[in-house]
N, C-alpha and C positions, 0 to 999 in steps of 0.2 A: 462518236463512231462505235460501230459495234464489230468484234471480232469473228468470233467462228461459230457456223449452225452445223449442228450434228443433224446426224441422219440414218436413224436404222433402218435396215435393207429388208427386213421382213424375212416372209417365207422364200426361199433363193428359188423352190420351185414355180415361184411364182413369179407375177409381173413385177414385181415391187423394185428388182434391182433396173429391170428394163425402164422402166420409167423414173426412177431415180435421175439414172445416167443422162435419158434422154432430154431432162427438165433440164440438167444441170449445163448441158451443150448447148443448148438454147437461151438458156438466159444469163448463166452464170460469169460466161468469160468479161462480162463489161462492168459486174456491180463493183469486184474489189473486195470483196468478201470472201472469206477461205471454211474450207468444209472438209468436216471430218464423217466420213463414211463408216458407220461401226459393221461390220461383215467381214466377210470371206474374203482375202484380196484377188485369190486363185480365180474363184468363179466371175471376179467384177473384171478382171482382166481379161479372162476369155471373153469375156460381153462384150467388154469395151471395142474388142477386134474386132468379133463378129457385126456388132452395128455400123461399125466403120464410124465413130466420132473423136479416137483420138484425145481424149482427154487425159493429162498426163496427171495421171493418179502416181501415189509414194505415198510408201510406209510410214506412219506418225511416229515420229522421233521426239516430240514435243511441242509445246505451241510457240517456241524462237524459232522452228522451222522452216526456211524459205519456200516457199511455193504456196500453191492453193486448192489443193485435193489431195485429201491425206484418207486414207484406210488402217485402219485401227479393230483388231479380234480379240476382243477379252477369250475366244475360246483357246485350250493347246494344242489343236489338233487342223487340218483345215479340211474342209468337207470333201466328200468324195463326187467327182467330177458327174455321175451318172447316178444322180438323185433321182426316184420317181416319182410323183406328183403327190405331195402332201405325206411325204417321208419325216416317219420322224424325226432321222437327225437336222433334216431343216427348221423340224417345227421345233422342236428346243433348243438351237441353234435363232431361232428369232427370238426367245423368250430371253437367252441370255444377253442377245443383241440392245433387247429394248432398255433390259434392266442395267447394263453398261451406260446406254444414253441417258437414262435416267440419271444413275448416281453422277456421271460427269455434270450434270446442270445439278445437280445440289451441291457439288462441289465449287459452283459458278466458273468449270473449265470449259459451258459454251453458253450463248446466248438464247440459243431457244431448240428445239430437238424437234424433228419431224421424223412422222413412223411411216413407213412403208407397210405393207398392207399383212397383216399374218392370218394364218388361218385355224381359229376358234377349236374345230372341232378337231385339225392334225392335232393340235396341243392335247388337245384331253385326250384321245386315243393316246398319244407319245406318254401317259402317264401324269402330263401336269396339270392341275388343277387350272383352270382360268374361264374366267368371265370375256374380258375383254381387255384391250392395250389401256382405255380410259381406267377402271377400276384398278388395272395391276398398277399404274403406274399413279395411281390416285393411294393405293396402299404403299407404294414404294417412299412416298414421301410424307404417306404420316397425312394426308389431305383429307377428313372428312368433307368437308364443306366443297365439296364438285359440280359439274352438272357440265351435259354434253351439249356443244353448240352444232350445229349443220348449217354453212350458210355457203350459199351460191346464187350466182345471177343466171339471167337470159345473155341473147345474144343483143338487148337493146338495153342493157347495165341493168337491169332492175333486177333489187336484190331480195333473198328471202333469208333471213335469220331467227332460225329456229332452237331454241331450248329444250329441252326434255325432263320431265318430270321425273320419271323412273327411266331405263335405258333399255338392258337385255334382260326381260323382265317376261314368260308365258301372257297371252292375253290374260289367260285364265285366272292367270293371279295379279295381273295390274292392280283390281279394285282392292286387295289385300296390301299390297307396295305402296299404295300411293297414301300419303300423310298430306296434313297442312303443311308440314314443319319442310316436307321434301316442293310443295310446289311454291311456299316465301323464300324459299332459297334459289328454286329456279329464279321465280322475278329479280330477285338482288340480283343476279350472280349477272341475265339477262341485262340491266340496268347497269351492272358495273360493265360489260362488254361496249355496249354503246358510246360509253367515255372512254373506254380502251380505243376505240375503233376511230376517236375524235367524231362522230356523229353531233350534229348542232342539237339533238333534241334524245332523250329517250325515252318514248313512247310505246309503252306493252303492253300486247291485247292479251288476252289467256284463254285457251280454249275449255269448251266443257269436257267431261269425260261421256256422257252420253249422248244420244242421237238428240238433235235440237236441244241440246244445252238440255236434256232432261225433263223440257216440257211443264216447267215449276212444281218436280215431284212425280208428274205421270210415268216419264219414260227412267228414273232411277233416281234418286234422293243423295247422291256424292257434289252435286252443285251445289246444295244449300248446306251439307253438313261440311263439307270440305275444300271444296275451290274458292267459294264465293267469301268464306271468311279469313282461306289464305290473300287473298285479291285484298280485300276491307283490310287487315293490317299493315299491310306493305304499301297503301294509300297511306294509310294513317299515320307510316313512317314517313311520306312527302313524297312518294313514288310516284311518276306517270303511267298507273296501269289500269286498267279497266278489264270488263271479264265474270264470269265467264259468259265465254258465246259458242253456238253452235260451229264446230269446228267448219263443217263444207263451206260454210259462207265465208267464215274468215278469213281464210288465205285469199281469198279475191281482194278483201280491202287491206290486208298485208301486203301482198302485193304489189298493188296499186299506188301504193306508201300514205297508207293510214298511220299503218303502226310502221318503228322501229324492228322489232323483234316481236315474235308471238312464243307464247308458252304451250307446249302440246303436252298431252299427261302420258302419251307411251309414244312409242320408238315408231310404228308405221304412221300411225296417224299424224306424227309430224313429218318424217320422211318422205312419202310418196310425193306428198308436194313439193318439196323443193328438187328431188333428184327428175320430176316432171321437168320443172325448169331449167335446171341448172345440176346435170348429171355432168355435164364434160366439166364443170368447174366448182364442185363440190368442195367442201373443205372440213374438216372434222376438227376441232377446238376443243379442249378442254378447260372449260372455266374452273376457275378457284384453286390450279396448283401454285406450287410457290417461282415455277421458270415455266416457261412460251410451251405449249406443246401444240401444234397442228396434224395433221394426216387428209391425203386426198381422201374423199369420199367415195370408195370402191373396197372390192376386196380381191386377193390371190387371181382372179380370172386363169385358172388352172388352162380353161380351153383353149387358151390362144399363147398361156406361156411358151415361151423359145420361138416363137414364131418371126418375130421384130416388128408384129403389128400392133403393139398396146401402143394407145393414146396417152403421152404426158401432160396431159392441160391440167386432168385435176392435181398432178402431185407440182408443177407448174403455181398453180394457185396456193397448195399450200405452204410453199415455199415464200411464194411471195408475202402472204398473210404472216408466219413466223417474222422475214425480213421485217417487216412495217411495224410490227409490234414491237421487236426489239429495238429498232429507232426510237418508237415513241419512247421506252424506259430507257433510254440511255443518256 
């Protein structure tokens, strides 16, 4: 049995606490599972009333604690009730959030951490440096060997699970980002998910980086100097992968369940297709840290924050994706 999933709340000006809450009234009352909130309790409390769900959240006193919603602020201070959209004390105020959730899973005080949604560019304007939740918390524990998963399905289960070669990368400089060494590491990391996921087979197609797979040379020469001989080793290692191919075609026979997983070499070209599919139930993974991390596949939706219309499915999903993986390790 597994004990307790943390859960950072993100940008507060954002949806992220909204759909937290919302996930956690929906599914949570019946698994038996207890969850610690790292945020603001002020702000989750006024939410909690205004959604009308009633979940009786309390202060984390430690994990002998009776109950099963606990809120937990490494910050000293609590935030000020009349934040404006992508404020910075939110936005560093999520920074400090994630990096609490972090250090508690390497301290193994939870089972796996799910992040609410923060927002990139508040941060940097607020002063601090960041990439993204996958990197910070990829440096936070000392993880070179990463790589970002995207997987969601239809409304007829079929599912797409996508890797990524490079992540929050300029198009411009893809072709500069992209190694052998970064797309063998997608295949493993891809290949090691599959058995995380209990899947009976793992099966990986790899996309090209150019239009028709490059056209053997005509349309750009990174297939044969770079994909094609990350693919040929990680074969060579006993791997199921095949590759590369012209990415438009691929997702049809991903899909369709050709493949398990596909490797895309940047961040839209593997994206657009799955959030086509599977936007309400998207789910953000980070392969290769040392504890569980997921995140729905969205971001802050500033436009409709405080409103009580965000949709919970994808942070729903990522919930549920943490839950199952920490089974499987337990």
């Amino acid at each position: 049995m597994i004990g307790w999933i943390g859960i950072s709340l993100g940008d507060v000006t954002g949806i992220g606490p909204e759909v937290t809450l919302k996930a956690l009234a929906a599914a949570a009352p019946e698994d038996g599972l207890r969850y610690l909130l790292i945020g603001d309790s002020a702000q989750l409390d006024r939410l909690n009333a205004q959604l009308g769900l009633k979940l009786p959240l309390q202060p984390y006193a430690g994990p002998d604690s009776p109950g099963r919603f606990f809120v937990a602020n490494p910050l000293p201070e609590p935030l000020s009730s009349s934040l404006t959209a992508g404020s910075p004390a939110a936005a560093l105020a999520s920074v400090a959030w994630l990096k609490d959730g972090g250090e508690r899973c390497l301290r193994l005080e939870l089972d796996a951490l799910v992040t609410a949604p923060v927002n990139k560019a508040s941060i940097i304007r607020a002063g601090q440096p960041f990439i993204g939740q996958t990197e910070f918390l990829s440096g936070l524990a000392g993880s070179t060997r990463t790589a970002m998963m995207l997987l969601g399905h239809d409304d007829r289960g079929r599912w797409l699970r996508v890797v990524l070669a490079t992540t929050h990368v300029p198009l411009r400089l893809v072709n500069e980002e992209l190694t052998q060494a970064k797309i063998e590491l997608a295949i493993e990391l891809a290949a090691q998910s599959c058995a995380d996921l209990r899947l009976p087979r793992a099966k990986i197609a790899v996309c090209g980086l150019n239009p028709h797979a490059g056209e053997s040379g005509e349309l750009g020469t990174e297939e044969i100097t770079t994909v094609t001989p990350a693919v040929e080793a990680q074969r060579a290692r006993g791997l199921d992968v095949s590759g590369p191919f012209a990415a438009d075609a691929l997702f049809h026979d991903v899909f369709k369940g050709d493949y398990d997983a596909v490797v895309a070499m940047y961040h839209d070209q593997g994206l657009v297709p799955l959030k086509m599919i599977g936007f309400e139930t998207g789910i953000n993974w980070t392969l290769g840290l040392p504890f569980i991390r997921t995140s729905p596949d969205h971001g802050t939706a500033y436009n409709i924050a405080g409103r009580g219309i965000a949709s919970p499915s994808s942070m729903q999903s990522a919930l549920g994706l943490a839950i199952q993986l920490a089974k499987a390790r337990s």
